[in-house]
C-alpha positions in Angstrom: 7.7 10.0 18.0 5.6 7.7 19.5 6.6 4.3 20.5 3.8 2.9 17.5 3.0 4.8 14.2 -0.7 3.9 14.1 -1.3 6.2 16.9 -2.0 9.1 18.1 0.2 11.1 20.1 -1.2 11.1 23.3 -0.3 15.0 23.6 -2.2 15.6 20.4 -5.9 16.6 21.8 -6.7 13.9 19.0 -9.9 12.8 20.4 -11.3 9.9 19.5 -14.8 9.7 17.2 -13.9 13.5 15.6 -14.5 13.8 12.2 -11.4 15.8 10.5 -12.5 15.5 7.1 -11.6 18.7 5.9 -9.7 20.1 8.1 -6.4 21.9 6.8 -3.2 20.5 7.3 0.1 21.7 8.5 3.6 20.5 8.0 6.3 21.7 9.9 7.2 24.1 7.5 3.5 25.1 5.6 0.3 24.1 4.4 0.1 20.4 2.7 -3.6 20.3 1.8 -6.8 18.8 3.8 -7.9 15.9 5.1 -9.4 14.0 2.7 -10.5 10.5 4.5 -9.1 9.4 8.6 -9.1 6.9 10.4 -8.7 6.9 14.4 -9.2 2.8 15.3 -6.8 2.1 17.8 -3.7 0.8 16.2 -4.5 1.6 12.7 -4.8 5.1 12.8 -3.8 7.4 9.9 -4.8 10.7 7.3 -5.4 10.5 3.5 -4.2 14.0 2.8 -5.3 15.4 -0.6 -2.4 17.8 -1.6 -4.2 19.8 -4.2 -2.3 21.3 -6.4 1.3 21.0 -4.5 2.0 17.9 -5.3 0.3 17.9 -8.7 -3.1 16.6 -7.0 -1.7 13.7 -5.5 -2.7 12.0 -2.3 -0.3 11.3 1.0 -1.0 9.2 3.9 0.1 10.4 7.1 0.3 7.7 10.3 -1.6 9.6 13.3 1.5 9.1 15.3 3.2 12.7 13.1 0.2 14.5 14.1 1.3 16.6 17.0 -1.8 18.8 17.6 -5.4 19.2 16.3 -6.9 22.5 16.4 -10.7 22.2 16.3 -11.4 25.7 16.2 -9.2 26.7 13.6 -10.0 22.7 11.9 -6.5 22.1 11.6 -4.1 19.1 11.8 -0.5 20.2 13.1 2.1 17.4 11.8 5.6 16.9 13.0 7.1 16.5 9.3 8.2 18.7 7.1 6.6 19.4 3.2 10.0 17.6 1.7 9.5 14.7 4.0 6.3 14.5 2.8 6.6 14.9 -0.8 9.3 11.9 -0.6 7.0 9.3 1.4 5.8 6.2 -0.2 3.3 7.3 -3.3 -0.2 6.7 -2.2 -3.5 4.7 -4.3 -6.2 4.4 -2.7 -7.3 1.3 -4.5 -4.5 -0.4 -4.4 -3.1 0.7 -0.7 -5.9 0.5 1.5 -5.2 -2.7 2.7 -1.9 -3.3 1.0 0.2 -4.9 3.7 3.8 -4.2 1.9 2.9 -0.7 1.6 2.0 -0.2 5.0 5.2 -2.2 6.4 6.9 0.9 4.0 5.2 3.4 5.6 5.9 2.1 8.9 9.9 2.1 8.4 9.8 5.4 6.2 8.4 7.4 9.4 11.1 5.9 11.5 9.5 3.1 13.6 10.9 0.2 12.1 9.0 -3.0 10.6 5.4 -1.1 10.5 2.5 -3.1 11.4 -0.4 -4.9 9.6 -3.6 -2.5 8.3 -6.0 -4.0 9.9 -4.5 -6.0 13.1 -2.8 -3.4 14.8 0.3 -6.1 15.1 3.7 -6.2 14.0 3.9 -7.0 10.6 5.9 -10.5 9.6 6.0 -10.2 6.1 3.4 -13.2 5.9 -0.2 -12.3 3.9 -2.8 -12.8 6.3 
């Protein structure tokens, strides 16, 4: 994993400016859904998956740092986490996460890095409101 979760692997092919609305997405262990909305600003980097009807139409956000490959001819997103992983992460709203620094700090220690960072900044998060 890389050393920040807002990130793309440098090993993806991730490059920046691509538009992966749409393209298919692929846990470790099967198909999650497609990319429903991305971000690739440096340091707050992620996918809003839509999961269809596998997790009961819900959406999941994924930090760009699990993406381990992007597939342009094929328009899919390779992640390094498996469907159960997934299913269990933080529930997802878009109107009330995008921008929601607690549930980005949660994100940031559920996919293993720690204290998370601020949406947004790109730093470390302090607990603080900004």
């Amino acid at each position: 994993m890389t050393e920040h979760v807002w990130s793309y692997q440098p090993t993806s092919g991730h490059v920046a400016g691509t538009d992966l609305t749409g393209y298919k997405v692929e846990a470790t262990d099967g198909s999650i859904g497609k990319v429903d909305k991305h971000s690739d600003e440096v340091g707050d980097a992620y996918l809003v998956v839509d999961t269809g009807v596998w997790i009961f139409g819900k959406e999941v956000l994924l930090p760009a740092s699990t993406v381990v490959r992007v597939d342009p001819e094929d328009q899919k997103v390779f992640v390094d986490r498996t469907k159960e992983q997934i299913k269990n992460a933080p529930e997802f709203h878009r109107d009330k996460h995008l921008g929601d620094a607690g549930y980005w700090e949660e994100l940031g220690t559920y996919y293993g890095t720690g204290a998370g960072t601020y949406y947004g900044t790109g730093a470390p998060f302090d607990g603080r409101p900004s």
